[in-house]
LUMVO-935244 format. One record per residue (C-alpha): residue in three letters; x, y, z. Coordinates in nm, 3 decimals, decimal comma. Layout:
<rs>
gutor xx yy zz
ala X Y Z
...
</rs>
This chain:
<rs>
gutor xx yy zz
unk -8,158 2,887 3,950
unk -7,834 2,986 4,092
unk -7,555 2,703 4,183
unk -7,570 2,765 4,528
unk -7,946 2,690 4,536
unk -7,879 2,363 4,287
unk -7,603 2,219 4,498
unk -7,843 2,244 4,821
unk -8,107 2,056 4,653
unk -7,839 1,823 4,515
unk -7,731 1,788 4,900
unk -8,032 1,757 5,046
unk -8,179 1,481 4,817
unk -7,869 1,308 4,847
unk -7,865 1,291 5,221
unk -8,270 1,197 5,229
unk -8,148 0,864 5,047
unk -7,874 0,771 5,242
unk -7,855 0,520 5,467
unk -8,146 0,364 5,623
unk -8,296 0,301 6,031
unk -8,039 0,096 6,099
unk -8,133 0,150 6,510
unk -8,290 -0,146 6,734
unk -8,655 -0,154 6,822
unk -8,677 -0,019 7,164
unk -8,840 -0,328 7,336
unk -8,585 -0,629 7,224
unk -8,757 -0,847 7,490
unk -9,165 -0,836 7,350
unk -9,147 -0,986 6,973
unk -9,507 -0,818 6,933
unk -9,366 -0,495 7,020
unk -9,096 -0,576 6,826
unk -9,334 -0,674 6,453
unk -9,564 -0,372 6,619
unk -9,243 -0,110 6,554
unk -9,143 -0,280 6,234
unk -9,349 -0,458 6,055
unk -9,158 -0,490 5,773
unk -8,970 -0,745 5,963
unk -9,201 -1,007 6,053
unk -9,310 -0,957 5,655
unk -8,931 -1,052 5,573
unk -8,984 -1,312 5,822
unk -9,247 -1,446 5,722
unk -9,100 -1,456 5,356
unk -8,808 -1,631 5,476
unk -9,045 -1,944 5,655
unk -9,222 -1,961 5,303
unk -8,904 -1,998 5,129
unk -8,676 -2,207 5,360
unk -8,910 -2,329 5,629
unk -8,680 -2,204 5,947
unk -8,961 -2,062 6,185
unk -9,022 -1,696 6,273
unk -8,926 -1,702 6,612
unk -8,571 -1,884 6,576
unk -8,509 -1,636 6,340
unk -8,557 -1,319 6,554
unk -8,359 -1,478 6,838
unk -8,088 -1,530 6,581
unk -8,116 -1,196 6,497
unk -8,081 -1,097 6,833
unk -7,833 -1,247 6,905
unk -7,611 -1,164 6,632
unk -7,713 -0,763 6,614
unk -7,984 -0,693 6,849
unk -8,150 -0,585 6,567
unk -7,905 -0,338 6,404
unk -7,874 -0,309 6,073
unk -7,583 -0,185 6,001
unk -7,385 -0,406 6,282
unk -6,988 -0,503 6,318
unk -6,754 -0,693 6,497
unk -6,556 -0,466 6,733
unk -6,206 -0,284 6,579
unk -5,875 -0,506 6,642
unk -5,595 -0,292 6,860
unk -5,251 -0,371 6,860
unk -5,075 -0,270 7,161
unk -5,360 -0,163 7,282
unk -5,421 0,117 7,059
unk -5,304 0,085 6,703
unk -5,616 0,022 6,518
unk -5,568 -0,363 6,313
unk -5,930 -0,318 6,134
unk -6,214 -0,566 6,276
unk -6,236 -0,896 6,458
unk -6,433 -1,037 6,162
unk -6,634 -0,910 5,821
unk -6,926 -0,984 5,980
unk -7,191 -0,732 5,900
unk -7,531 -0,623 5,945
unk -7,850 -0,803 6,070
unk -7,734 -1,166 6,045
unk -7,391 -1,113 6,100
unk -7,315 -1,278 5,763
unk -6,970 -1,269 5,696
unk -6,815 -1,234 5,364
unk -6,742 -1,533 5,185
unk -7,058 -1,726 5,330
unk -7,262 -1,420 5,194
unk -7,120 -1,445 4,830
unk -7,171 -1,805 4,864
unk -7,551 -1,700 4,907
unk -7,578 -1,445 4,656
unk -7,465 -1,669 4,389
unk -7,676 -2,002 4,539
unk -7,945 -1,890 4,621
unk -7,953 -1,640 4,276
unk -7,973 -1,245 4,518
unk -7,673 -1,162 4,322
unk -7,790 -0,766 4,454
unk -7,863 -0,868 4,837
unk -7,726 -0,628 5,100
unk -7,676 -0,765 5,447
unk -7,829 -0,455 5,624
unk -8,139 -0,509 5,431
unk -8,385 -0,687 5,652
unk -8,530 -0,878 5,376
unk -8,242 -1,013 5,252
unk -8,067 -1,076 5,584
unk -8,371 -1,310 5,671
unk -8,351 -1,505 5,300
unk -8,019 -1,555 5,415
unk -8,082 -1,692 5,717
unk -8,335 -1,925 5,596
unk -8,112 -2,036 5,322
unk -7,828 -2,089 5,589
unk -8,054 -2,267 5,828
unk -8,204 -2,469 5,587
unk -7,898 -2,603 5,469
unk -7,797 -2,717 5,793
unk -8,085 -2,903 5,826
unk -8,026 -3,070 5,522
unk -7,629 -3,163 5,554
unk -7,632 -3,193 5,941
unk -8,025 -3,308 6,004
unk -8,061 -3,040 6,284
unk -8,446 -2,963 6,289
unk -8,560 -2,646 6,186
unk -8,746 -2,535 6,496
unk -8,404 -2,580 6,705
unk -8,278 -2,236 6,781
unk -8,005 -2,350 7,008
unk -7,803 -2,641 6,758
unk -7,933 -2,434 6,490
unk -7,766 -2,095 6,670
unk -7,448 -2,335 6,727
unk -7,425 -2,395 6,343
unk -7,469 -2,088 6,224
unk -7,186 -1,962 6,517
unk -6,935 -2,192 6,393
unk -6,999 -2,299 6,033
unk -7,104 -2,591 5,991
unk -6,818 -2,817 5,942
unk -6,721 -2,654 6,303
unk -7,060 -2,800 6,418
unk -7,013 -3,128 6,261
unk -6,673 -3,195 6,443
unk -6,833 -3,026 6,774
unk -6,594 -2,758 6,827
unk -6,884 -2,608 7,023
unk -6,806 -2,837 7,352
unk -6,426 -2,658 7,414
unk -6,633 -2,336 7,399
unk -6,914 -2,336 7,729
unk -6,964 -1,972 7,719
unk -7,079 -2,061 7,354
unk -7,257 -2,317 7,506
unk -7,460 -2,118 7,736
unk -7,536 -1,824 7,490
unk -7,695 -2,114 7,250
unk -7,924 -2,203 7,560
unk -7,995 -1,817 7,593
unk -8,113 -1,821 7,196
unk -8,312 -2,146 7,262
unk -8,492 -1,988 7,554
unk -8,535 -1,626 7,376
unk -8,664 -1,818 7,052
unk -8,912 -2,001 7,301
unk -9,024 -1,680 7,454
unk -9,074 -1,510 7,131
unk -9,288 -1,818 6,973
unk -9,526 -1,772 7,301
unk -9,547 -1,399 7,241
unk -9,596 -1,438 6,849
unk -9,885 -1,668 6,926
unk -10,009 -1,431 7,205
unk -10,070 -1,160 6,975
unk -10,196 -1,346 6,671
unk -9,901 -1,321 6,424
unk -9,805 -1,691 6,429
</rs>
């Protein structure tokens, strides 16, 4: 076999494992369209609720609002002077938006020590481990997207001393998660996967 035909083959199995579908469903608004299209996330989902109890339906309208979805999310690049890039706003990353040290603290809690944050699977553990622990230190209920969405947004020592109320934009996009977790739970039930 010559080298030129090796290093194609080489090449193209390479590029067949890269990366993954890290693009959004195409109907963000209908969660059975959404477990229709990918169905390996309502099965990560539905792993997650098993294993930490936090409901289906607040975690896809976490998930939306965090990445709409996208695996392979990040915060927007920094700019200094407008156009001297400064790296990103945050190392948030992937579907949950985790961002670096919370994610370690995870890995190493929760025992994923190889869980990847644009992994669907393990973004949802995540989130159920997050959620859940909020529920335990700060008695939020489970099934409350919006405080639960106001937690996870800023930590939850930020939550505890209510650094939410200076912030009513945050405020209203919390009411926006609430009401999207609501209309995915009536959806989910509508077409039999709850």
């Amino acid at each position: 076999m010559s080298r030129l035909l090796r290093a194609s083959i080489l090449l193209l199995f390479l590029a067949s494992c890269g990366g993954g579908n890290y693009s959004a469903p195409r109907q963000l608004d209908n969660a059975c369209a959404i477990v229709a299209e990918r169905p390996q996330y309502l099965r990560a989902m539905k792993a997650a609720e098993r294993r930490w109890g936090i409901p289906i339906h607040v975690q896809m309208a976490t998930i939306h609002q965090e990445s709409k979805f996208i695996g392979n999310a990040r915060t927007p690049h920094r700019y200094a002077l407008g156009i001297i890039p400064m790296g990103r706003q945050s190392s948030a990353y992937g579907y949950s938006q985790a961002l670096d040290g919370t994610w370690d603290e995870y890995r190493e809690t929760a025992g994923r020590s190889g869980a990847r944050r644009d992994r669907i699977q393990d973004a949802t553990d995540f989130m159920g481990w997050y959620m859940d622990e909020t529920t335990r230190k700060l008695n939020v209920p489970k099934w409350d997207a919006a405080s639960q969405y106001l937690a996870y947004h800023e930590g939850r020592s930020g939550f505890a001393r209510q650094s939410y109320l200076g912030k009513p934009w945050l405020m209203d996009v919390a009411a926006k998660v609430g009401n999207r977790a609501e209309m995915y739970r009536s959806q989910l039930q509508g077409c039999g996967k709850l």
